[in-house]
Legacy VTK file of the C-alpha trace (Angstrom):
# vtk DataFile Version 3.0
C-alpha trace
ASCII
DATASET POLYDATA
POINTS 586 float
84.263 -157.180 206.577
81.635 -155.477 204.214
83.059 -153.428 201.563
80.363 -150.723 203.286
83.073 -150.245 206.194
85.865 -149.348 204.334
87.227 -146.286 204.033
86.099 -143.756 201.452
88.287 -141.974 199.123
88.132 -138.439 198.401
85.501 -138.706 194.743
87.499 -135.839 193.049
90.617 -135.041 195.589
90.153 -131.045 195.054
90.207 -131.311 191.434
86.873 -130.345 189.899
85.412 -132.095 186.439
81.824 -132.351 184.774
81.507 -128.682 185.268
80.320 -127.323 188.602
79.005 -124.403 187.360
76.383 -126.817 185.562
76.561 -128.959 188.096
75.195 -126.231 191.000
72.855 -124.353 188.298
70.714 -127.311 187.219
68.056 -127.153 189.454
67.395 -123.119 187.852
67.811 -124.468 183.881
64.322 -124.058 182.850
63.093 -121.262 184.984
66.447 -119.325 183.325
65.739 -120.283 179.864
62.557 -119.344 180.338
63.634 -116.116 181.627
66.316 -115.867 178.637
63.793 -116.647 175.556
61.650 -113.402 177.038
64.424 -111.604 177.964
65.724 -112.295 174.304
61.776 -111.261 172.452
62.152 -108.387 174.504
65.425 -107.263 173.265
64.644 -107.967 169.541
61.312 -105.812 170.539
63.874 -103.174 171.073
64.296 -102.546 167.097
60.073 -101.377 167.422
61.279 -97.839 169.205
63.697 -97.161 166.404
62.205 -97.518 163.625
59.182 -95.561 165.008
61.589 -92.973 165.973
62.775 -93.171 162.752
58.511 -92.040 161.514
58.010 -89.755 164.011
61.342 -87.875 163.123
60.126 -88.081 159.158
56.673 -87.122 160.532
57.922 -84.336 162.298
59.815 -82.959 159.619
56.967 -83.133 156.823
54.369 -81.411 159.541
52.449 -84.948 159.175
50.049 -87.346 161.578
52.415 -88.703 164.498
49.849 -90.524 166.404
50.460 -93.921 165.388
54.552 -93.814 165.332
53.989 -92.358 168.447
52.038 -95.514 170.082
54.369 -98.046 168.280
57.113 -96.250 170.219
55.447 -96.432 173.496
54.129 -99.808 173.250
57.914 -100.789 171.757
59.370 -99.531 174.951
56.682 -100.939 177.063
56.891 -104.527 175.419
60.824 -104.317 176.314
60.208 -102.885 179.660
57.753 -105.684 180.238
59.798 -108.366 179.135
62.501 -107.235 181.021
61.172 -107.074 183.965
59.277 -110.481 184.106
62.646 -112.183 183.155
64.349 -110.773 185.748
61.046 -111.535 188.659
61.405 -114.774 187.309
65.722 -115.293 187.949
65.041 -113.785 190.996
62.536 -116.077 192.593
65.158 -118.686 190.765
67.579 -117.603 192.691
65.537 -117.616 195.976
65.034 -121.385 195.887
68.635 -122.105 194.362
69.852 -120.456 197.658
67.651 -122.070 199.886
67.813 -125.516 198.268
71.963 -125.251 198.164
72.034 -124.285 201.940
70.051 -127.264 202.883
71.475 -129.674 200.988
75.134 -128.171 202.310
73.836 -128.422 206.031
72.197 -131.961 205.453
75.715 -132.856 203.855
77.942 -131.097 207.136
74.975 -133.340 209.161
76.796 -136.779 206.897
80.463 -135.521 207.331
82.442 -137.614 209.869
83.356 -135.208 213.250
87.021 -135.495 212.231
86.194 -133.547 209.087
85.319 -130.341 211.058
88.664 -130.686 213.254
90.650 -130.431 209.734
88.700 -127.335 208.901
87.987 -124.366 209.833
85.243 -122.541 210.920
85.761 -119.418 208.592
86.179 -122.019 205.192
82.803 -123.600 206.462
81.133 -120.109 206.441
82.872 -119.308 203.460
80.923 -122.041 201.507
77.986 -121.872 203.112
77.489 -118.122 203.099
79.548 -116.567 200.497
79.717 -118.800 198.054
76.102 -119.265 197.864
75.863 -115.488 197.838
78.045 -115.113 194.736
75.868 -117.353 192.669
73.036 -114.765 193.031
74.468 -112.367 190.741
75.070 -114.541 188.304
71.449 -116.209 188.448
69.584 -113.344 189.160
70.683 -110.583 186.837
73.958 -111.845 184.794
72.276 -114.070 182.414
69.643 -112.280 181.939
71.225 -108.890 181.393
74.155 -110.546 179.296
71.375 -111.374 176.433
69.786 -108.011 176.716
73.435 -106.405 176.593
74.080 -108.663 174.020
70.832 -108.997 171.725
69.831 -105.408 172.374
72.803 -104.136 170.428
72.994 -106.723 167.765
69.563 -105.258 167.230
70.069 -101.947 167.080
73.453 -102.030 164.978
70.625 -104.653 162.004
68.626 -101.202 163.078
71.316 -99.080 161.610
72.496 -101.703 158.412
68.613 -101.454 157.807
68.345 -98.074 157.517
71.368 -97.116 155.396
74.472 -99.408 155.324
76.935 -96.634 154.919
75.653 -95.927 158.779
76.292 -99.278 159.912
79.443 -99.100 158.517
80.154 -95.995 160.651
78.580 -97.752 163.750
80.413 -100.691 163.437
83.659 -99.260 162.795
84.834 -97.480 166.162
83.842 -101.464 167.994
86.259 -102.902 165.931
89.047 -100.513 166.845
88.256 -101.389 170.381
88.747 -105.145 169.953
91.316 -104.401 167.625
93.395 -102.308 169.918
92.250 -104.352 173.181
93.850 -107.172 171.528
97.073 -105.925 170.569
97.957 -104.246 173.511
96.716 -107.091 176.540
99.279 -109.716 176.866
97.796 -112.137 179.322
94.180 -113.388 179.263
91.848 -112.764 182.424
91.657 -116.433 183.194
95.522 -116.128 183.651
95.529 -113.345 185.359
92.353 -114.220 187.635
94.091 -117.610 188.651
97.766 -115.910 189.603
95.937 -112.938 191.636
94.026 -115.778 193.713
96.836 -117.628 193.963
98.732 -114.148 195.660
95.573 -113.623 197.324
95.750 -116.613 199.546
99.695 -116.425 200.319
98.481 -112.630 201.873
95.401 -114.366 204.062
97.775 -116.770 205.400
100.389 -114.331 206.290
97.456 -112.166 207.423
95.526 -114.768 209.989
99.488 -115.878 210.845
99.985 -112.950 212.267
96.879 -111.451 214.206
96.715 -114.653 215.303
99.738 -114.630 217.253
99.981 -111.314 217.855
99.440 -111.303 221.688
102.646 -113.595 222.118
104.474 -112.175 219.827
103.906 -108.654 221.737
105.000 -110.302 224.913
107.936 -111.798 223.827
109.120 -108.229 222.045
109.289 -110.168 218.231
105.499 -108.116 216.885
107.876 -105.873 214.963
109.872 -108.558 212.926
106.961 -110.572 212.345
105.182 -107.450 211.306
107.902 -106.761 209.036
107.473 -110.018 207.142
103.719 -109.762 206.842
104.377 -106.222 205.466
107.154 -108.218 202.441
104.374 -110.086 201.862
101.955 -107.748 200.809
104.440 -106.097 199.257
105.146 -108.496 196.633
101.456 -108.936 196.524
100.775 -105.708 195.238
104.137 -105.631 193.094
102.879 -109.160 191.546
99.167 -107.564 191.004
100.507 -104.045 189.730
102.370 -106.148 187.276
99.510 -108.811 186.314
96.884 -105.967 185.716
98.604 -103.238 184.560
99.137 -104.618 180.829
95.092 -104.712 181.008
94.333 -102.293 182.486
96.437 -100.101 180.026
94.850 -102.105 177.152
91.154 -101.049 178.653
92.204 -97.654 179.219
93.711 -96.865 175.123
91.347 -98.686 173.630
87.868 -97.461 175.389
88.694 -94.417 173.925
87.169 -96.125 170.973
84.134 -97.191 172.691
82.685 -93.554 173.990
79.281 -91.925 172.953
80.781 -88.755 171.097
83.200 -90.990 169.170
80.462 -93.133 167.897
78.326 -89.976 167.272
81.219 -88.569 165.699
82.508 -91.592 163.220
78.292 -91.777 162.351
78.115 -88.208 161.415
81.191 -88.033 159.806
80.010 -90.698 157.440
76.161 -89.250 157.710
76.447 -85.870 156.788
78.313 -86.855 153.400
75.820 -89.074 152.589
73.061 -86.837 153.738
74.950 -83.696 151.326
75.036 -86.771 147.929
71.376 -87.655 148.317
71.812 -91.354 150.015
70.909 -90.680 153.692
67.816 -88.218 154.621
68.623 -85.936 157.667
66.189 -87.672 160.033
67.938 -91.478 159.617
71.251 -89.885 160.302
69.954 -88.153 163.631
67.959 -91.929 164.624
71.161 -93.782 163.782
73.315 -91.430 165.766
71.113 -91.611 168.717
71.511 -95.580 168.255
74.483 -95.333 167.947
75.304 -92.977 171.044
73.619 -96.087 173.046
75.358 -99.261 172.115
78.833 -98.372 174.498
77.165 -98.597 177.477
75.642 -101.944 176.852
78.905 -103.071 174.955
81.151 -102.476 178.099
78.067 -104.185 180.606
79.097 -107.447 178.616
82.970 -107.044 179.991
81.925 -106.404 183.661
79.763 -109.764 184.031
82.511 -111.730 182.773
83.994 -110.868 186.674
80.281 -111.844 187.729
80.735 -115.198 186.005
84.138 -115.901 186.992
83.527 -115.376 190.587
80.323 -117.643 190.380
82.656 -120.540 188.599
84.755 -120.243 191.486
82.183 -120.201 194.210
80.627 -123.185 192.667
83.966 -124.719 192.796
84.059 -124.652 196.004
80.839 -125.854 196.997
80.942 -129.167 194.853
84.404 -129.780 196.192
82.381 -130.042 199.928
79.288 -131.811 198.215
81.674 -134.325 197.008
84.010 -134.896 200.429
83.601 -138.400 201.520
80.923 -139.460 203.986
80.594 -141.991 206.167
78.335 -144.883 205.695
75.615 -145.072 207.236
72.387 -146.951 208.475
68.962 -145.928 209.602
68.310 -149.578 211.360
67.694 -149.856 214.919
70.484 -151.669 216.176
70.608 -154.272 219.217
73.164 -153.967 221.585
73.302 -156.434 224.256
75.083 -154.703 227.020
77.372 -151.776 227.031
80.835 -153.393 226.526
83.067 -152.329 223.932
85.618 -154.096 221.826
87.973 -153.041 219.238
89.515 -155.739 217.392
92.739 -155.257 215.326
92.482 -151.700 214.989
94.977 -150.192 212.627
94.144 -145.847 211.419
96.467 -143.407 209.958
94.991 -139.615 209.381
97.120 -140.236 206.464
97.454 -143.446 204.510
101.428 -143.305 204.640
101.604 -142.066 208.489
99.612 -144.877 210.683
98.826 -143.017 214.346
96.861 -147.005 215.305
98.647 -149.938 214.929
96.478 -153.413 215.862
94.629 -152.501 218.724
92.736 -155.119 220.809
91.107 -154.435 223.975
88.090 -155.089 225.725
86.357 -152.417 227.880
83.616 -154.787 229.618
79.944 -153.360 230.980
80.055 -151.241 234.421
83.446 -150.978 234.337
86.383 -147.998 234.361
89.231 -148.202 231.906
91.873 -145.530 231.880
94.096 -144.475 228.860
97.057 -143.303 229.532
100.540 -142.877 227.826
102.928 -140.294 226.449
101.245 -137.374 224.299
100.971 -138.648 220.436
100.052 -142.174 221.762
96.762 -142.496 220.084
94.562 -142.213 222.923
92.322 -139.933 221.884
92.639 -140.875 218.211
91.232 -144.571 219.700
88.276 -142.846 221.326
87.437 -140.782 218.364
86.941 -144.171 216.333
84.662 -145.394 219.395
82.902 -142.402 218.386
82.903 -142.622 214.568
84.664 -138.869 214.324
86.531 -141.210 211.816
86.136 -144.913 210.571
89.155 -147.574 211.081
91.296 -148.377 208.436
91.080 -152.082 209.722
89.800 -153.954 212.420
86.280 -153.334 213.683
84.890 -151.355 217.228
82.181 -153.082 218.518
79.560 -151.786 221.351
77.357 -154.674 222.651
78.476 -156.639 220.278
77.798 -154.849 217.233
79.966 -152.597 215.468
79.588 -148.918 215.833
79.584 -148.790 211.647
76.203 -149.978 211.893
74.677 -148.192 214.709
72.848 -145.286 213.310
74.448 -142.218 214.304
71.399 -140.889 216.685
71.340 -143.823 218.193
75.427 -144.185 218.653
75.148 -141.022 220.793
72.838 -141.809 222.536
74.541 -144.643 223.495
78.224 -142.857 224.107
78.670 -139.916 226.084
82.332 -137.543 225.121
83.343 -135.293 227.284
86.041 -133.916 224.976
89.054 -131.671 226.643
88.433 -128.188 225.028
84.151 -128.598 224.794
82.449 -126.617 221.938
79.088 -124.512 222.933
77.169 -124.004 220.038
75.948 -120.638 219.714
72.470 -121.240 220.957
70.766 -120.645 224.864
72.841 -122.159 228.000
69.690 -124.050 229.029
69.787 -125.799 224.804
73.816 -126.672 225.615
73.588 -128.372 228.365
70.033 -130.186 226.767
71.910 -131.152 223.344
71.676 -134.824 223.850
68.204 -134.542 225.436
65.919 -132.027 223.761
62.678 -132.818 225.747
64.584 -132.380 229.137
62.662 -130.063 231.368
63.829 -127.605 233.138
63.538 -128.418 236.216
66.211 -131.661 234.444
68.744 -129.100 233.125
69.047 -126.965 236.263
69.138 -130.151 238.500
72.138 -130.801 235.934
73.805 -127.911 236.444
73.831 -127.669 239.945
75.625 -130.945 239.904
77.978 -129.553 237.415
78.655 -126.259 239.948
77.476 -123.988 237.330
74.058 -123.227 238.299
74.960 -120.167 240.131
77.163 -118.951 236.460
74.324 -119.415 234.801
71.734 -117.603 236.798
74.381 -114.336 236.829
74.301 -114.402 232.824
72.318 -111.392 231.663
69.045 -114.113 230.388
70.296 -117.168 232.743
69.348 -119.803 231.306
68.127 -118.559 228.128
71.142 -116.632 228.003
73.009 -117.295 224.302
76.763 -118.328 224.115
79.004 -115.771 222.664
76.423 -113.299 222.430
74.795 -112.450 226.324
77.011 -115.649 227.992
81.163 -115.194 227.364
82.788 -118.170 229.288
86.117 -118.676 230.519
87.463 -122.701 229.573
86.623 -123.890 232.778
82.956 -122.573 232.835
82.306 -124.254 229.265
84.071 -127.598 230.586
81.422 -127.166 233.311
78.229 -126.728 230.982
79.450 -129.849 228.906
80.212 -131.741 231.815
75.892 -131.015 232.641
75.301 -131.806 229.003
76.648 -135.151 229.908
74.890 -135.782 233.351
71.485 -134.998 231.656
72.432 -137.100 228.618
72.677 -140.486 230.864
74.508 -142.403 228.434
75.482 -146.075 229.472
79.034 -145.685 227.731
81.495 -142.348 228.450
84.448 -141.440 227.248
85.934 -138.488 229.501
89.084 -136.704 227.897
90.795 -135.069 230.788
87.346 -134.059 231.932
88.539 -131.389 234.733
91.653 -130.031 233.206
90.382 -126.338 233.172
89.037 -126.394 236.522
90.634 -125.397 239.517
91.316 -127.961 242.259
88.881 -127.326 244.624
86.442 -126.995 242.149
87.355 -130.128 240.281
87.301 -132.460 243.606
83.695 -131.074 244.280
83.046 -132.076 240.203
84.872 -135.348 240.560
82.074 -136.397 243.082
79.537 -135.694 240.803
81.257 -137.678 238.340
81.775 -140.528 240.199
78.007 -140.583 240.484
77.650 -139.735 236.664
79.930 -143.426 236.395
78.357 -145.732 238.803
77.474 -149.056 236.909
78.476 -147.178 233.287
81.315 -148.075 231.285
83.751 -145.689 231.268
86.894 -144.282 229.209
88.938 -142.018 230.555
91.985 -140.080 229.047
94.057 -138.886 231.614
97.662 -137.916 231.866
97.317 -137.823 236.001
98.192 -141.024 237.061
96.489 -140.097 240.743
93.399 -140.890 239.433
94.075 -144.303 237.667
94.299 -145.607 240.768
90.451 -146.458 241.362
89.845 -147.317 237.754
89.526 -151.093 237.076
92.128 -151.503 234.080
94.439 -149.075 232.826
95.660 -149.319 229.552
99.263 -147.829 228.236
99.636 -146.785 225.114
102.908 -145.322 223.049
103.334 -145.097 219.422
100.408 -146.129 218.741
100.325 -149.734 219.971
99.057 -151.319 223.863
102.287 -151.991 225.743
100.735 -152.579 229.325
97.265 -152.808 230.639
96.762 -153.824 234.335
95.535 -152.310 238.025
97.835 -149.746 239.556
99.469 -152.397 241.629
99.571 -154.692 238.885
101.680 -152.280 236.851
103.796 -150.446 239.171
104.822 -154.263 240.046
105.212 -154.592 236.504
108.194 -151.765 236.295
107.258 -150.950 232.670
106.159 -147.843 231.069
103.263 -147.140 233.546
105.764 -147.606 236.900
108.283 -145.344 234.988
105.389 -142.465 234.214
104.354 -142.963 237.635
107.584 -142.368 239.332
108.278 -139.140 236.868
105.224 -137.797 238.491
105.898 -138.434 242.087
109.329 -137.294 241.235
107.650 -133.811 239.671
105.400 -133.569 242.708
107.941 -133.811 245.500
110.428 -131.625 243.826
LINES 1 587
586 0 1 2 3 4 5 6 7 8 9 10 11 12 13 14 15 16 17 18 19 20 21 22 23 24 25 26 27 28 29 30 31 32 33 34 35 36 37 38 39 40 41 42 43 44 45 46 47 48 49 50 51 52 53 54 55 56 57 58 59 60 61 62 63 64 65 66 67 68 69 70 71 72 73 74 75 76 77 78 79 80 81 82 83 84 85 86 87 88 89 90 91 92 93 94 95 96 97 98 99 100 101 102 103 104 105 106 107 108 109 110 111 112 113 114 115 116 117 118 119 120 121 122 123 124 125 126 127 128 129 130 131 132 133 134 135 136 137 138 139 140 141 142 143 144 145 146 147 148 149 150 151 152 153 154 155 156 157 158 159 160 161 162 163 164 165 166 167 168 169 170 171 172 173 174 175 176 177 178 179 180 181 182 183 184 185 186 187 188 189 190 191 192 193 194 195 196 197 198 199 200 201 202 203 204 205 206 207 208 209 210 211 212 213 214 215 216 217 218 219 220 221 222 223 224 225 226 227 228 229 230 231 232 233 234 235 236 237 238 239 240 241 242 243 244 245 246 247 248 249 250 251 252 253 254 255 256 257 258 259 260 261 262 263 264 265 266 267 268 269 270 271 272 273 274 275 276 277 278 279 280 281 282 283 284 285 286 287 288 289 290 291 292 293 294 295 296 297 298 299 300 301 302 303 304 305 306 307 308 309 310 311 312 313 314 315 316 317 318 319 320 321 322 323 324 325 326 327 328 329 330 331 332 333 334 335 336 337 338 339 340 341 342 343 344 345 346 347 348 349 350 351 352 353 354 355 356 357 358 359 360 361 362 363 364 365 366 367 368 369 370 371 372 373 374 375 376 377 378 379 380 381 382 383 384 385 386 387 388 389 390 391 392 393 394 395 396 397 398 399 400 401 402 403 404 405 406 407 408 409 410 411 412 413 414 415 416 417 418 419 420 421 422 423 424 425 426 427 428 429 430 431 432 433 434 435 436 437 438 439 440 441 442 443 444 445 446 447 448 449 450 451 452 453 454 455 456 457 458 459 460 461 462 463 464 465 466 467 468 469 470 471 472 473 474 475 476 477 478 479 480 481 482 483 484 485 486 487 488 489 490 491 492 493 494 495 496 497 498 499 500 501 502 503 504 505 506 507 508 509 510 511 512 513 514 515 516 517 518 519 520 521 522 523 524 525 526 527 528 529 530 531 532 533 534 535 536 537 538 539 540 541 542 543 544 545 546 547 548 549 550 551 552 553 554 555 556 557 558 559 560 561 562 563 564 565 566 567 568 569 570 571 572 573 574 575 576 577 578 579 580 581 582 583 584 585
């Protein structure tokens, strides 16, 4: 066996290296430089405003010509404006096609994930990724970087601005910043990394007690125990907030002293404390002490916009955390190469699987399902039966051993065509949240009409359909809300129209009443006719037509025969069998 059809391990196993930040931002690198370098001209522009503040204020004051201080101040602020504004056009159309590239390439890779993937996960961590996450990059690409040099550069230039103009006054400027940091410092005890990881950490113990409870909430109501579980949850947030009070509070306490610092009328005050001295010895004239002061009153603001993005940033590292850890989950191989299959029997040969390395579910499984014929699974729950059929499938590759349909194995049938070669009719049937009429034509999308009604007439949910608010255009779990047995109908037309020359049926009529399901079964047995044919069942009744019945417990074949052949045999099957007609009769 190939190296090809082995099993792939996990590239990173949820621990993230090479930097995914990097890693998810590449495709935006030059387009954000880009946008940085003018962003960063633009900021060092700013410096063109103050000093022609600084004339027009001498102007003023002297009764002299302010024309031309006046237009280096307007085109000053119009150069930064400018710049500004085509740095951030430019992250933002950045971030357009980051987004839209991302989503693809995350819904190509869901398209390459094996089936078994999406039973381990759920739904709301898919949407997470796909929706969120990308979301919380655009922050970061479309306005952090950007604004972080302006926030940055802009002041750097004013406080030269200030130095420039008289270095007592960028003495005083300086002076209140570094009792912020100074004080910040002394007085926060954990660093925000710290702190950011623990309060996630917290975060997801409270989800899990939250979706643990609302989801069983109903039962819990009936069975009088909403109260005490309610009670637990309530611990558990709780210490949640306890924990968080305890984690931010040294912080937040640092932020609050030491902001004080970092206001407008204590920088005004430390520059004209300093200023008017200077201005009363001769050093400083009147009008550079009101410029700097102004200056001065401005650089706070863009100071504490530096702190805030650092949450921006964090939540993007996260968020891109996240979405490499999916880009990098393990695929399975595949082929784009017609296949030929020479009939439809199927063979597994020496199958061994385990979910889990150290926990095998499969343990050297050989059968032989041959063309046009019935074969019916049965055995204890936890056998393996429908782990076997999801390997027929490929929701998962074998560990060892090969499955082979027509004589070639299924890891080289390209997907499209392995289903449209194998039929499932799983036991709890998913409806994707598109039209009745596109459900039931999912494995064929040029069906007519005419084809899917025909379908679901057979499937004795043509009537259903047509009392939907749309019929048959009528869009699952928005206009069409479907009890079990209704959607086990609709897949159950899926897989008439599909016409597939293999099936596997898991307990294909469990959530259908009797009558119904006898009326179904017909159908079925017309769906079958000169097919081969799977079927998980755990009612023996109907094993009784089928042409081999397999028995399966703990993972291994103990008994395969006819219904005579095995209740003759007195094993496993004759002592399931007489359970039954034991359970029946009583």
């Amino acid at each position: 066996m190939s190296d090809q059809h082995t099993r792939q391990q996990p590239g990173l196993s949820g621990k993230i290296t090479g930097g995914p930040l990097f890693r998810i931002l590449r495709p935006v690198v030059a387009p954000t430089a880009v946008a940085v370098a003018i962003q960063a001209a633009g900021s060092l522009c700013s410096v063109i405003p103050f000093f022609a503040l600084l004339d027009l204020a001498e102007g003023l004051t002297h009764h002299q010509d302010v024309s031309r201080p006046l237009l280096w101040f307007i085109a000053g602020l119009g150069i930064q404006s400018t710049c500004s504004f085509v740095a951030l056009l430019i992250t933002h159309f950045a971030d357009v096609e980051l987004q839209a590239t991302l989503r693809r390439t995350l819904s190509a890779k869901l398209g390459r994930l094996p089936l078994g993937w999406f039973g381990a996960h759920s739904s709301g961590r898919v949407r997470q990724i796909v929706q969120n996450d990308v979301d919380s990059l655009h922050q970061l690409v479309a306005h952090t970087l950007v604004e972080s040099v302006a926030c940055v550069l802009t002041p750097a230039a004013g406080l030269l601005f200030c130095f420039a103009v008289d270095w007592r006054l960028g003495l005083a400027v300086i002076a209140p910043m570094v009792l912020y940091f100074t004080v910040f410092s002394a007085l926060s005890q954990t660093g925000s990394r710290e702190i950011m990881a623990r309060v996630s950490a917290e975060l997801a113990v409270v989800s899990a007690a939250v979706t643990d409870y609302f989801r069983g909430v109903v039962v819990l109501k009936v069975f009088g125990k909403a109260g005490e579980k309610y009670g637990r949850f309530t611990a558990v947030s709780e210490r949640f907030r306890e924990e968080f009070t305890g984690l931010v509070r040294p912080a937040m306490r640092a932020q609050a002293v030491a902001s004080v610092f970092l206001t407008a009328s204590v920088m005004a005050c430390s520059v004209f404390a300093v200023g008017v001295w200077s201005v009363q010895q001769g050093w400083t004239r009147a009008a550079s002490l009101l410029v700097v002061s102004a200056v001065a009153m401005m650089l706070p603001a863009a100071i504490l916009t530096v702190a805030t993005s650092a949450q921006a940033r964090a939540d993007a590292a996260e968020a891109a955390g996240r979405i490499v850890r999916l880009l990098d989950e393990p695929e399975l191989p595949a082929t784009d190469r017609e296949a030929e299959l020479r009939d439809a029997t199927v063979e597994v040969r020496d199958v061994g699987f385990g979910y889990r390395a150290e926990e095998p579910v499969l343990h050297d499984i050989t059968l032989t399902f041959p063309a046009r014929t019935t074969t019916a699974l049965v055995g204890p729950s936890g056998a393996g039966k429908s782990t076997l059929t999801a390997l027929l499938v490929r929701f998962h590759d074998v560990d060892r051993g090969q499955i082979r349909i027509g004589g070639v194995d299924v890891r080289d049938i390209p997907t499209r065509q392995l289903y449209r070669t194998v039929g499932v009719l799983l036991q709890q049937p998913q409806l994707p949240a598109v039209s009745v009429a596109d459900n039931i034509a999912l494995g064929r999308p040029a069906a007519t009409r005419a084809e899917v009604e025909r379908a679901a007439r057979e499937a004795l949910i043509h009537d259903r359909i047509l009392a939907l608010p749309n019929g048959y255009d009528s869009v699952v779990g928005t206009d069409a809300r479907l009890s079990g047995g209704e959607a086990q109908r609709i897949a159950i037309a899926r897989l008439l129209l599909a016409d597939t020359p293999v099936l596997v049926l898991d307990e294909a009529t469990s959530a259908i009443d009797p009558d119904a399901a006898a009326l179904l079964n017909a159908a079925l047995r017309r769906l079958t006719a000169d097919r081969t044919v799977i079927v998980i069942t755990h009612r023996l009744d109907s094993t009784k037509e089928a042409d081999n019945t397999v028995v399966l417990e703990h993972g291994r074949v103990v008994e395969q025969g006819t219904h005579a052949q095995l209740l003759e045999h007195g094993g496993v099957y004759a002592r399931m069998w007489n359970d039954d007609f034991c359970e029946v009769t009583r």
